[in-house]
N, C-alpha and C positions, 0 to 999 in steps of 0.2 A: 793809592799805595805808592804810585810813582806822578811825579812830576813829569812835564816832556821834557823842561831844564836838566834833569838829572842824567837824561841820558844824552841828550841833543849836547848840551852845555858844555861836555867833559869829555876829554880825550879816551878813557875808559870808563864807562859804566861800572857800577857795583854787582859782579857776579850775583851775590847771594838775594838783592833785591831783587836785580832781574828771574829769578831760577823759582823764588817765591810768588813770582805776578803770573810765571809762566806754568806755573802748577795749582792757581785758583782756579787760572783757565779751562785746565786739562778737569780738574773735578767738578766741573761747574756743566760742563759738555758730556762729560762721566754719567753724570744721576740723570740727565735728562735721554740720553740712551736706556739707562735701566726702566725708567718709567714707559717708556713705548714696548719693549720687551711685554712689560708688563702686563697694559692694557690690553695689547694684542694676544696673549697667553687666555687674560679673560674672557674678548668676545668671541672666541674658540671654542671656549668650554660650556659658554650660556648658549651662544648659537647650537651646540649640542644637543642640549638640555631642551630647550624653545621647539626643535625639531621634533623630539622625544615626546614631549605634553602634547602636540597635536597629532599625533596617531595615535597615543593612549585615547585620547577624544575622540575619532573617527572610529579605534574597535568598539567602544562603549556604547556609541550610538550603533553602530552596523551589526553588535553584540544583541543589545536591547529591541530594537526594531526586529529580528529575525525571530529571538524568543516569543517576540509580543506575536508575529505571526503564527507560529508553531501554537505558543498557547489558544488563540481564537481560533484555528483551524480544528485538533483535536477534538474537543467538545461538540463538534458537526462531525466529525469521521465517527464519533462515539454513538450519534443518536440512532437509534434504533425506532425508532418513530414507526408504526406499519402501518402503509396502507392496505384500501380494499381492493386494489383492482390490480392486473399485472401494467396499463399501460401507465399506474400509478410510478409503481416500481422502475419500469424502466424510464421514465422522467428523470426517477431520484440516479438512477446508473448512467445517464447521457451527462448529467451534472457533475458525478466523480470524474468520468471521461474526459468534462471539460478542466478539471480542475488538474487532472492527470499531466494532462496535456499543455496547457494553456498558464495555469497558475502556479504548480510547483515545479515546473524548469529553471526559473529565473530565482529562484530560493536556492536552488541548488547551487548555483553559479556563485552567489552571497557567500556562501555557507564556505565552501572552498576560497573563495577570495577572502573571508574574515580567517581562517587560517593561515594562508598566506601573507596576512597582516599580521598578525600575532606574532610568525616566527621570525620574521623581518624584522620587526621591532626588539624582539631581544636579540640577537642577529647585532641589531647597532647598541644596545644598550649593553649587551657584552664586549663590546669592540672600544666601546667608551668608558669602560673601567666602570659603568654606574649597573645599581643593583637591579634583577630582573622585575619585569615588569608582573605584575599581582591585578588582575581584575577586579573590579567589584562584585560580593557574592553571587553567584549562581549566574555569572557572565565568564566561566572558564569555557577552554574551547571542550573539554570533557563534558560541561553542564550541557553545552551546545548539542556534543555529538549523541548523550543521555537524552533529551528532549527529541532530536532530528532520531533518534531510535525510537522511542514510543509514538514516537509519529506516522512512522511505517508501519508499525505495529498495527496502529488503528487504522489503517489507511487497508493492510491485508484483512484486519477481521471484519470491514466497511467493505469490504467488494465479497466475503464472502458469505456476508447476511444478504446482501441485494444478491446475489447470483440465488442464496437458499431460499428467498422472501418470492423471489417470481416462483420458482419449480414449487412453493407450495400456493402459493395463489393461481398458479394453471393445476394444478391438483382440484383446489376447490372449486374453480371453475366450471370444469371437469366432471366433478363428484354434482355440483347443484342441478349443470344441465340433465345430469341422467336421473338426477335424484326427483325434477318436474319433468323431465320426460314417461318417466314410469306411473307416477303422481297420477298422471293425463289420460296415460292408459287407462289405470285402476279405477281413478273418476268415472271413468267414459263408461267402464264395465257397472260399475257399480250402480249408474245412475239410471235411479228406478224397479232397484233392487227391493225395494224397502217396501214400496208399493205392493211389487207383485205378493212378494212374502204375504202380506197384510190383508189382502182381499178376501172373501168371505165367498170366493163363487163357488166353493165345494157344496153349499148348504143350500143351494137352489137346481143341483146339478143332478144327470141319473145315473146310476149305478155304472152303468159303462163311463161316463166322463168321468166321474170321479176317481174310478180304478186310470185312468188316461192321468188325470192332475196328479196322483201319485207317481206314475213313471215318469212323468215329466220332472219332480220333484226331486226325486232320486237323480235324475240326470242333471239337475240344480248342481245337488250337493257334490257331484263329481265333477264340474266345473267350479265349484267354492274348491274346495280342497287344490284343485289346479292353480288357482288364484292363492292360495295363501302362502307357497315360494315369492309371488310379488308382492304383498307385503312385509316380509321378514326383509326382501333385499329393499324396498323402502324403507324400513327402522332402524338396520343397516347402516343404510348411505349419509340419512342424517345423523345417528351417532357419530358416524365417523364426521361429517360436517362439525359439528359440535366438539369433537378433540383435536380437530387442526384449526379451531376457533374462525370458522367462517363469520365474517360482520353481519350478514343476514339470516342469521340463526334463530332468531326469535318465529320470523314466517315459516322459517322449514319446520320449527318444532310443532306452532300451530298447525302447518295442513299434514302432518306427520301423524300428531294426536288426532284431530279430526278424521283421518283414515282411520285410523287405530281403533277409535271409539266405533265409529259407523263398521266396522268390522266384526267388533264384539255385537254391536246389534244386531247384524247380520246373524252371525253364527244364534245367537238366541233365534230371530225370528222364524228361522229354516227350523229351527230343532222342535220349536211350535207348529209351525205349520206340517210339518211331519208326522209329529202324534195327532193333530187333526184328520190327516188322511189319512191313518196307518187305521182308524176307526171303519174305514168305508173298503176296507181291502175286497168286499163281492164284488167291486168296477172291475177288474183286472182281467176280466176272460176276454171281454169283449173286444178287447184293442189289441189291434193289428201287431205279433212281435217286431213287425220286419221296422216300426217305424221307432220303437226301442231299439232295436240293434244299430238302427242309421242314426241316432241320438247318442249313443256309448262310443262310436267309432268319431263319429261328426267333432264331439265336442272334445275331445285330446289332441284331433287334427287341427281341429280349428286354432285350438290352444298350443300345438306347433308349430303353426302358420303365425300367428301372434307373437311368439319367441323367435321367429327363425326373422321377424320381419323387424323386431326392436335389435336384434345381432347384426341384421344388414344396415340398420340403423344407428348404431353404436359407435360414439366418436372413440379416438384413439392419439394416445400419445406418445408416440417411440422413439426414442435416442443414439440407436444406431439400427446398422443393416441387419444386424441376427435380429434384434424383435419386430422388425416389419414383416424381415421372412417368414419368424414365425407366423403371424399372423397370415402370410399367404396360405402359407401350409396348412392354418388351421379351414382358412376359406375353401382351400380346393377340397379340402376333406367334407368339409358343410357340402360341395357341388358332388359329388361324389354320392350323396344319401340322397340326393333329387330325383333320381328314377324309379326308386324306391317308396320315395311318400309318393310321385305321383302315378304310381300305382296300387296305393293305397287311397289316395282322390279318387280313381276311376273306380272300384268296389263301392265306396259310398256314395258314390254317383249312382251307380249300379241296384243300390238297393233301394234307391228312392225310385229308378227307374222299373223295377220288380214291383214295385207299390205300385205303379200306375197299372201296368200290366195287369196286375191281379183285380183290382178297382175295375178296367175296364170288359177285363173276362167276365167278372160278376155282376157287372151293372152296378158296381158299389159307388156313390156322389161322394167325393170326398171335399171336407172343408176348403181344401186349401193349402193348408198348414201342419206340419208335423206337430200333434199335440205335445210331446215330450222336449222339444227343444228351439228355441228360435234360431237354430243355424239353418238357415236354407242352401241347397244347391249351389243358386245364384250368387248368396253372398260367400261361397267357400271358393269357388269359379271365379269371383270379382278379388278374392284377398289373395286366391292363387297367384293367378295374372299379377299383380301389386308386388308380391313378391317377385315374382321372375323377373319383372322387367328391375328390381332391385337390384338382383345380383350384377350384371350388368356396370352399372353404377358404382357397387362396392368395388368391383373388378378394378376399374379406374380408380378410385380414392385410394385405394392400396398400391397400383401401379405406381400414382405420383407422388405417393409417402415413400417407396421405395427410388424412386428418380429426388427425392430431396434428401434423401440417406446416402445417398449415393456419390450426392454433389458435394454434400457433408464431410464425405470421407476425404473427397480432394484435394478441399479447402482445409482438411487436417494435413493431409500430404504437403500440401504446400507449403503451409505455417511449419512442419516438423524440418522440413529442407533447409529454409531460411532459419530458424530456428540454432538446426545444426550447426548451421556456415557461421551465424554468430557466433555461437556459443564456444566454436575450436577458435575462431577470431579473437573473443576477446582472453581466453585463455591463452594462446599465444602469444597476445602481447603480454597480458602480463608479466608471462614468463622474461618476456624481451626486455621490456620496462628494469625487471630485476638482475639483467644481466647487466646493463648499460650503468645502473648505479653505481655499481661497485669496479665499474673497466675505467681507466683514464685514456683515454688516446686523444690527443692533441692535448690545447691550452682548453683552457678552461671557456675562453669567447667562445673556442671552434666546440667546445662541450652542449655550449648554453647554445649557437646555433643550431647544431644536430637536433638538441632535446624539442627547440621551438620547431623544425619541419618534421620532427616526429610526430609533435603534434598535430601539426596541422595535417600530417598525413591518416590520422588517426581520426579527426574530425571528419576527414573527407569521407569517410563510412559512416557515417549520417544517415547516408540516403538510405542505405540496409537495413538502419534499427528504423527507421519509419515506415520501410516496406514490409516489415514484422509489424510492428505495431497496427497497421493497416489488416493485415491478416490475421490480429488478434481482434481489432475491432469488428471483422466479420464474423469472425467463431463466434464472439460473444453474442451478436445480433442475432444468428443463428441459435443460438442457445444452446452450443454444443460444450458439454460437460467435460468429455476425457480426451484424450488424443495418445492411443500406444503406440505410435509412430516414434516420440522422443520423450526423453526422461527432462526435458525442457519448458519450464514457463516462463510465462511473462515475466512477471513479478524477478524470479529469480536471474535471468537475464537484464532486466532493468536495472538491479541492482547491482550487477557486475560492472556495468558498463559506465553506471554512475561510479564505482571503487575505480575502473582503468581511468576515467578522465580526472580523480582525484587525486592519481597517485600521478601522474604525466605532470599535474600542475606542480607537486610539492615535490617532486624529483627537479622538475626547474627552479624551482625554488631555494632549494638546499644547491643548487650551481650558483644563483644569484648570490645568495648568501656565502658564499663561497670568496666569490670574487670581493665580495665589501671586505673580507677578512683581508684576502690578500691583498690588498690595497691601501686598506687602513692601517696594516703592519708588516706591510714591505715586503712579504714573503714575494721567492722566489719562485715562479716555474718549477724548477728542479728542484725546490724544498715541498711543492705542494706533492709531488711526483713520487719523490722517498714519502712523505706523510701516507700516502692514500698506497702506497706498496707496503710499509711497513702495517697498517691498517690494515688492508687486503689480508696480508701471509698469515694475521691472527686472526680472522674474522671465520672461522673453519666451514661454519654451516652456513656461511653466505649470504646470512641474514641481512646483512647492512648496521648492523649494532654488534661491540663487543662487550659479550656477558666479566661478569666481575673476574674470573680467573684468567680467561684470554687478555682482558685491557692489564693484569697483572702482570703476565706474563709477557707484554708489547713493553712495560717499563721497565723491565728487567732487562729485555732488549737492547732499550735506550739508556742502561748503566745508572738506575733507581734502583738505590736500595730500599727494596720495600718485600725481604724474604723474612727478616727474623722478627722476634719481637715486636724491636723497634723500628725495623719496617711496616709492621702492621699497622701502628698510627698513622705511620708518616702515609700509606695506601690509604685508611682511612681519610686522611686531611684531603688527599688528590680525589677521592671516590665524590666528597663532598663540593669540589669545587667541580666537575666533570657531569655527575647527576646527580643535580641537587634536589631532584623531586623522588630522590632513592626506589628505580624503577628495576634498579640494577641492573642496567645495558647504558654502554657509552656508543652514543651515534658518534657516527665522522665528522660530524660540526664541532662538538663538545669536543672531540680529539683535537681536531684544526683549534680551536680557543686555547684549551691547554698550552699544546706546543709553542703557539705562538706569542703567549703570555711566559713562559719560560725564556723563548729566547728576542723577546723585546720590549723595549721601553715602551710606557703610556703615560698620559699626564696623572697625578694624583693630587689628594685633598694637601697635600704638604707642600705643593709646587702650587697650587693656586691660593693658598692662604703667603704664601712668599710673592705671589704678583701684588696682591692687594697690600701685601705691607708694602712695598715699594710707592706703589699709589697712594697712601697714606703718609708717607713720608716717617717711615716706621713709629705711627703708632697706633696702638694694638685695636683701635677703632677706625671709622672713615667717616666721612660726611657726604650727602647728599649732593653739597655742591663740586666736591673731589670728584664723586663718579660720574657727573654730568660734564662734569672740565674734560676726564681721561677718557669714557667708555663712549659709543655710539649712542643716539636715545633712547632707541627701543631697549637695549643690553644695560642702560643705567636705568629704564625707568624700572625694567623685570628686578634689577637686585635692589631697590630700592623699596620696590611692591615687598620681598619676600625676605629682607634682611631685621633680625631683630634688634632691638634698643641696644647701646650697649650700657651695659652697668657696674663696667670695672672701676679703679681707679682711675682718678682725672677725667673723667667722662663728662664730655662737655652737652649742651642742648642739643638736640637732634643726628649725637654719634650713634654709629648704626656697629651690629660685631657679624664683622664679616670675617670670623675664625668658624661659628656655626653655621654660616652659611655655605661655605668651601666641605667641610665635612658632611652637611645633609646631601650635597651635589653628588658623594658616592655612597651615596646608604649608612656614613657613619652615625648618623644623627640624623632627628626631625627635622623637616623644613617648619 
């Protein structure tokens, strides 16, 4: 444009050249200023953007991973599988314990940390003008908390089929042992019953024997009759075996009916052999009464010696200290009637001892044997002694059932103390927790540092819930059912204590997020301070959410017209951008957004469609080689991946329309 003669050459240079060279210069320096503006404006907005896709990524997986666990866990908390045996049972309860303890802590920790991801992320996705973030189906943190709630579900109705599954298989237990202990008796009685019935020795016998095998007979049938209370309570005990579905109910019903049967033959054969004798009744003068009256007397004794010996013998299962005592009480009342039978022992001692007497006054040889009954002396003297030294015995069994009820109760006392101490603990804090929410005192660091040694002051009582847990693991081992000590369970303390560390975390959380606001939008100290006061004076019931008439009446406050009519839209438009999942409560976050969208700037799709026009050298397209000249690589190769054809006018090969692409950046449009 200029010579150097032109200016060098002449005493005065030409103004108007010079003033034209010196203002190519100035707009030549001009656009390449606007172009770095520019470019800079974009790797802003994508670095944004870039940040944004890789947490949406991390909840998706940390999302999906936690579901997939919840789903394969439940279907095992669901099975109801039953075994035969209690040590079965408690196998399958050592394994929730483990699962208790061991496997779902670190799910809980997830579960709260993918929350804290979630709200973080819209948190920066609000603070970035871009639209909130949307999960993929059935990955919302509600689906989560829907799922982690049927979870516990089956996890309380899974401990309280294995607590029910043992108390009925120590039932069965229980019920089979007495159900072949009795079996054992009845056999033993029985065996060789059938025999004697069936003999034919009447028919070769003389008038006096025969009158003898009748009273003998007679004394049969009142030892049958004695015996057929233990059979009713053997058909009984299997029935009931049989409706609380014992696994080995096929043998009980077998040797059940096999009693039953040889019962009925029984009762036939005696009823036969009876009209057989009842034919020969001239025997009867000749036989001694005294050894019929020690046959009448012999064989009820015997047969309460027999019951008093299967009672000393009789397991027991008791749950606390009143049904042990009872049973002492029933026992001392059983010792109490002992001086009594055994002065009913010495009478029948006595008249067998009369028998001999008279036998040897008269010179009479006697067989041997009391024809009328095979109870002898010896064996009533031999089952006596048996029993006596029983009781004894029982004394102690009951002693240390009472000394393990005992211990029982303790180990309730204990667990109900600790119990207590937690249970006002972590109500406490709660309460404290939802004080602290809603108080501002200092900056918002000195907030967030408070809330982190709160915590960890909170964690430091650790060792309390495990020294509970420890004392629930004994109750249960113990197999103690109730405790009216405290209106306190596990379960429901567990769950408390998981809601305080839930809520410590996402009250820190709502600080953090706090801070990215004021940081990212310049707010002041003393604007967060009127916000969370002004907030506070409407927030009445303390809640930490303002319902739809209070956040009304906060903007009426703040000189929004939102009373008549047409303030009712214009509330409307704000309800919608404040709670846009229409829950009807605006948290303190959502207020802090509001406010600070009112009073400041943010980038938008109009400002970033004006950088790329710059970079483009206005026009209404760009090229590939433009954004890798102006943008950093990664930030040219991202809008290069996700920018479409363009296909306006003059649209050259490989123009890209970066006007779509600036508008899907805030939800106006598809990427």
């Amino acid at each position: 444009m200029l010579d150097a003669e032109d200016i060098v050459g002449t005493l005065r240079p030409d103004e108007k050249a010079i003033m034209t060279y010196v203002s190519c210069f100035y707009h030549a320096f001009s656009g390449a200023q606007k172009a770095e503006t520019a470019a800079n404006r974009i790797c802003k907005v994508l670095a944004v953007n870039q940040e944004n896709e890789q947490m949406m990524e991390d909840y998706e997986k940390l999302a999906s991973e936690l579901l997939e666990w919840i789903r394969r866990t439940i279907p095992w908390l669901e099975n109801r599988t039953q075994e035969k045996t209690v040590n079965d049972m408690q196998a399958k309860q050592e394994d929730f314990r483990d699962y208790r303890c061991v496997h779902k802590p670190p799910k809980v920790q997830e579960k709260c940390q993918l929350e804290i991801s979630f709200n973080t992320l819209q948190t920066k996705l609000r603070l970035s003008n871009r639209p909130a973030f949307m999960p993929s189906e059935g990955r919302m943190v509600s689906d989560i908390n829907g799922a982690w709630h049927t979870l516990e579900g089956a996890e309380k109705g899974y401990e309280e089929w294995i607590l029910s599954e043992i108390r009925r298989l120590e039932r069965l237990e229980h019920l089979a042992e007495k159900f072949h202990q009795k079996a054992a008796i009845h056999e033993s009685w029985t065996d060789g019953k059938e025999a004697m019935l069936t003999q034919k020795d009447y028919e070769t016998s003389t008038l006096s024997e025969v009158k003898a095998l009748l009273r003998k007979h007679e004394a049969f049938e009142s030892d049958l009759a004695a015996h057929q209370d233990r059979v009713e309570q053997i058909a009984a005990i299997a029935q009931e075996l049989n409706e609380l579905d014992y696994y080995d109910s096929a043998s009980v019903n077998a040797r059940c009916q096999k009693i039953c049967d040889q019962w009925d033959v029984l009762g036939t054969l005696t009823q036969n052999r009876k009209e057989s004798l009842e034919r020969t009744e001239k025997q009867l003068e000749s036989i001694d009464e005294l050894y019929l009256e020690y046959a009448k007397r012999a064989a009820p004794f015997n047969n309460w010696m027999e019951g008093a010996m299967e009672d000393l013998q009789d397991m027991f299962i008791v749950h606390n200290i009143e049904e042990i005592q009872g049973l002492i009480t029933a026992h001392e009342q059983f010792k109490s009637t002992l001086a009594e039978a055994n002065k009913e022992r010495e009478a029948i001692q006595a008249i067998q001892a009369e028998v001999q007497k008279i036998a040897q006054s008269n010179g009479i040889k006697l067989s041997g044997a009391n024809p009328y009954t095979t109870i002898t002396p010896a064996s009533i003297d031999s089952k006596w002694k048996k029993a006596m030294d029983m009781v004894p015995l029982r004394d102690n069994a009951l002693q240390d059932e009472l000394n393990k009820q005992n211990s029982n109760d303790t180990l309730r006392a204990k667990f109900a103390t600790q119990a207590n101490t937690v249970g006002a603990y972590i109500q406490a804090k709660m309460e404290e927790i939802g004080r602290i929410s809603i108080e501002m005192n200092g900056t918002l660091e000195d907030q967030l540092t408070h809330l982190k040694d709160y915590q960890k002051t909170i964690m430091s009582y650790m060792p309390e819930i495990n020294t509970l847990e420890g004392y629930h693991q004994l109750i249960q081992e113990a197999l103690i059912f109730d405790n009216q000590y405290t209106s306190y369970t596990m379960e429901h303390l567990r769950v408390g204590w998981e809601q305080l560390l839930t809520t410590i975390a996402r009250t820190i959380n709502e600080v953090e997020n706090q801070i990215l606001t004021r940081d990212a939008k310049g707010i002041s100290q003393e604007q967060l301070y009127e916000y969370r006061a002004s907030f506070n004076h409407f927030d009445k019931d303390h809640s930490g959410a303002l319902q739809a008439e209070e956040f009304k009446a906060c903007l009426i406050s703040l000189g929004y017209d939102v009373e008549n009519d047409k303030g009712d839209s214009e509330f409307a438009r704000i309800m919608g951008i404040v709670d846009p999942n229409g829950s009807g409560a605006v948290t303190f976050q959502a207020f802090i957004d509001f406010m600070s969208r009112e009073t400041t700037d943010t980038d938008t799709a109009d400002q970033v469609i004006a950088s790329f026009k710059i970079l483009a050298a206005d026009k209404p397209f760009i090229t590939a080689e433009e954004l890798r000249r102006e943008l950093p690589p990664d930030q040219a190769e991202y809008c290069i991946a996700r920018m479409a054809p363009y296909t306006g006018p003059n649209a050259i090969p490989g123009a890209l329309d970066y006007m779509s692409f600036s508008t899907a950046l805030y939800g106006e449009s598809d990427l």
